[in-house]
N, C-alpha and C positions, 0 to 999 in steps of 0.2 A: 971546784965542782959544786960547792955548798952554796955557792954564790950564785951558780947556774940555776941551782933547783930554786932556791929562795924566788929569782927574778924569772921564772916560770910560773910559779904558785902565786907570784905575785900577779903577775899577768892575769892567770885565771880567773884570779878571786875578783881584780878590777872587773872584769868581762860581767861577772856573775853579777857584782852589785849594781854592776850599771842596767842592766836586762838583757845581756849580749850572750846566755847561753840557751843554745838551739835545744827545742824539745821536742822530742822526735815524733811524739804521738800528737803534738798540737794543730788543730786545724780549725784556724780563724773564717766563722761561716758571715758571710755576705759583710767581710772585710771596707770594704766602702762605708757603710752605712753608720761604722767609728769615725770619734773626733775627727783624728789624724790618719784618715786611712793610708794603709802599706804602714808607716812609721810605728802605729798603736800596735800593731801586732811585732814586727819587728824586737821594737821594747820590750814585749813579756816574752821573747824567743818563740816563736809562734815557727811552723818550717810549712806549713800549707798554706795557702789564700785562695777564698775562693771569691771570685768576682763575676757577676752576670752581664753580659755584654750586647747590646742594639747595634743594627750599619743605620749610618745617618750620614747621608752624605758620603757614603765609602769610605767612609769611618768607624770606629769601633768605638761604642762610649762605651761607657760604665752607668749602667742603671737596674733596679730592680722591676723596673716597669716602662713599656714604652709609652711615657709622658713628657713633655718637655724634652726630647733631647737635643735640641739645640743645645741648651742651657748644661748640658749633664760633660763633664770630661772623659778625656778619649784615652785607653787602654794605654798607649804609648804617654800621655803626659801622666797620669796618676801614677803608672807601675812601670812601665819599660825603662823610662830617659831616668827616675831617679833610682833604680837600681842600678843600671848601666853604670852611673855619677860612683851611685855607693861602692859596687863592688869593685870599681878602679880604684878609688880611694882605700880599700884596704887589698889589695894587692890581690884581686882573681876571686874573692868569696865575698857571701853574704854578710857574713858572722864573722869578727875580725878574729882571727886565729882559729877559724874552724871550717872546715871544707864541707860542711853540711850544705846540701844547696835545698833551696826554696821552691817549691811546687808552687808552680801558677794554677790553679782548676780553674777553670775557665769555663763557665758555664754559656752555654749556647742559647737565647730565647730564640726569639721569631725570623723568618727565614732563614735556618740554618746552614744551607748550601751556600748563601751569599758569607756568611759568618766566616764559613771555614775557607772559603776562596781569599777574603779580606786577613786571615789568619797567616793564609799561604802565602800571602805578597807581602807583608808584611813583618812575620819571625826570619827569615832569613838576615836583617837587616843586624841580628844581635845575635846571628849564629855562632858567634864565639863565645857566647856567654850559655847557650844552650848544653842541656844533656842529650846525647843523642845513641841512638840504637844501628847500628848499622852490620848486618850480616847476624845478630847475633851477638854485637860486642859492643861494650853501652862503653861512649866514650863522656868522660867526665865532662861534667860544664857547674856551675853556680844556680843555674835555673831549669827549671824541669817542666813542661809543660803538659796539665792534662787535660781534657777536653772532656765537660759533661754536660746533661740538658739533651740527650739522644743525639748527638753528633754523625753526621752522613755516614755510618758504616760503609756503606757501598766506596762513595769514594776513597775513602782513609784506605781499603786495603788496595783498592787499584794505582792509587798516588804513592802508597808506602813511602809518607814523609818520614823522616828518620827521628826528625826531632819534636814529634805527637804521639801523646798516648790518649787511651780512653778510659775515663771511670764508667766499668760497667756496672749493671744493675746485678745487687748480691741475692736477689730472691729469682733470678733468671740467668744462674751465669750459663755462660757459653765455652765450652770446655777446649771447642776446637781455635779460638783465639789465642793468639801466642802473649804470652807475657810480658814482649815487647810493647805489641799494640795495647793490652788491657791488664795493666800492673795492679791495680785499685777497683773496686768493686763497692758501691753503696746500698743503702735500702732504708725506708722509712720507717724511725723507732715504732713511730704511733701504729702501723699496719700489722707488725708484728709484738708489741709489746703494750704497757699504761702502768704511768710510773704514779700511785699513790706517794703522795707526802708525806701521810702517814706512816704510810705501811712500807712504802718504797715498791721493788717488783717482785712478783708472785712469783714461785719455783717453776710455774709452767710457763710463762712467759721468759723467765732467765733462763732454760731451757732451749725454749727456742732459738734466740738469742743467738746460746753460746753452738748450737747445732748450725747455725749459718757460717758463724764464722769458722768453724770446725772443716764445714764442707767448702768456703773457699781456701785457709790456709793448706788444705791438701793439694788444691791446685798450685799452690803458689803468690795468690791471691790475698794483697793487703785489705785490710775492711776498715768501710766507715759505715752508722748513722744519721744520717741527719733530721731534723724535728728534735733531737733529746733534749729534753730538760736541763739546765745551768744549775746542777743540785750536786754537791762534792761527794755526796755517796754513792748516787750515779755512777760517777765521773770513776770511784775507785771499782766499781762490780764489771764496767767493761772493760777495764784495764785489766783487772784479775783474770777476765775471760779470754784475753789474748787480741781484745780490738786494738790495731794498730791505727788508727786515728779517731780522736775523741772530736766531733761537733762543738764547739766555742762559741757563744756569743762574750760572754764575762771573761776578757782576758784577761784582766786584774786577778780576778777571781782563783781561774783554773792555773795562774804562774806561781799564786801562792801554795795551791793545794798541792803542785808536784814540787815546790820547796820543803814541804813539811814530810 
């Protein structure tokens, strides 16, 4: 039995030092725009990615502007095809020994109806690898798919695809949405808050803040920021406040700060 626990701890600890343990609040913003993107983030256990998406050609690249997209890669080569690879290779997860799965946010730009119709023809094709919501009853998968950038409300609920959610907006939530369709909720640090360097945030602004998140975790309602500062005290005042995903640019940075 000494030998079992040994060659578990052993495992772990390998996991850990290599960058292979998942951090549940980490959420790698406009994840492309690193070295190695999907890998970069992976490495410091990152469990959200968020990527902005163009149709070109009834395609889905990957970009943060519609420039060049010819030239820019398609949602299925950067992220689908080498998850797919990875998560066969350790046996059903992301994370080798860990059934944490991976949230794609998937941000919407311009014609968003085309987006999500190119979204709909094309995740069924990894539906085994998919989390999905059906009846009420979330059946496990590796990858979790949510949708933000104001995504076609009207159709999401007429379609009731099983395996899409929505990040809604945390300074307008909408109560009568089920938790299925809208698990996550964002909102813009700068509109509600301003992080001196100095000083860090004012009581009235950390106030605010933590009253947002307040009033979505009654609903049931995970929360992000996005805009926040890559400042590690930041980083510890919304975690104390109960935000369940922290904004990332510095992965390096933020894997260190939840090692210490």
């Amino acid at each position: 039995m000494k030998s079992l626990y040994f060659i578990l701890f052993f495992f772990f600890l390998s996991n850990f030092l290599l960058g292979q343990v998942p951090l549940s609040s980490a959420h790698s913003h406009n994840d492309y725009r690193h070295k190695v993107p999907l890998f970069d983030a992976l490495e410091n256990g990152f469990t959200s990615i968020e990527i902005d998406v163009y149709s070109y050609k009834n395609q889905l690249v990957v970009s943060h502007l519609k420039w060049n997209l010819r030239k820019k890669p398609t949602l299925e080569e950067l992220y689908l095809l080498p998850l797919q690879k990875r998560i066969l290779e350790n046996g059903g997860t992301v994370f080798p020994g860990d059934s944490t799965p991976l949230i794609l946010m998937i941000d919407l730009k311009k014609d968003k109806g085309e987006l999500y119709y190119l979204l709909k023809k094309q995740l069924p094709v990894y539906m085994g690898l998919l989390e999905r919501n059906s009846d009420g009853q979330k059946q496990w998968g590796p990858l979790k798919i949510i949708l933000s950038g104001r995504p076609p409300l009207d159709s999401l609920l007429a379609d009731k695809p099983d395996f899409l959610a929505i990040d809604g907006y945390l300074d307008a939530l909408r109560p009568q949405l089920n938790l299925e369709l809208r698990p996550r909720a964002s909102a813009n640090f700068n509109k509600h808050a301003k992080w001196h360097k100095k000083h860090g945030l004012s009581p009235a602004d950390q106030q605010k803040l933590e009253d947002l998140v307040k009033t979505a975790k009654a609903l049931g309602i995970k929360t992000r920021f996005w805009a926040t500062p890559n400042d590690p005290r930041l980083w510890k005042i919304l975690l104390e406040m109960g935000l369940d995903w922290v904004n990332v640019d510095d992965l390096e940075g933020f894997k260190a700060f939840m090692e210490q």
